[in-house]
C-alpha positions, 0 to 999 in steps of 0.5 A: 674304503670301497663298498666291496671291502667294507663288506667282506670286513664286516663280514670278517668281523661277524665270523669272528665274533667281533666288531669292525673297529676291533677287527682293523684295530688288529688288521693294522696292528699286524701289517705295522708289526706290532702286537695286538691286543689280546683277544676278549674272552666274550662271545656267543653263548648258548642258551640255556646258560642254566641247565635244568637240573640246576634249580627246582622248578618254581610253581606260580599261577596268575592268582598268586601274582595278583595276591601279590600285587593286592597285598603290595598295593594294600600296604603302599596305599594303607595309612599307617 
């Protein structure tokens, strides 16, 4: 396939959210007359995915995750 070609597809293929296999996969499909195959519901998302009335806000400082640390590390290391 010449230069030129492979990256006006590529291209192609990122507009549309896909990849290059998927987007001569179709390409083919259509010139041979046969259906393709139904396109995938994935794509981008826009973050957050969370809005930020959807949880409470979690209040942690580095003193509780060390505590929680040395609490872990007093029970793993402690002999029964």
């Amino acid at each position: 396939m010449p230069d030129a070609l492979m990256r006006a597809a590529k291209a192609r293929a990122a507009e549309r959210g896909e990849n290059l296999k998927e987007l001569v996969t179709r390409a083919v499909a259509h010139e041979l007359g046969l259906p393709s195959a139904p396109k995938r519901k994935a794509g981008r998302v826009t973050l957050p995915l969370i809005g930020r009335d959807a949880a409470a806000t979690v209040l942690i400082t580095n003193d509780d995750i060390a505590a929680a640390f040395d609490a872990e590390d007093i029970e793993r290391y402690t002999a029964p």
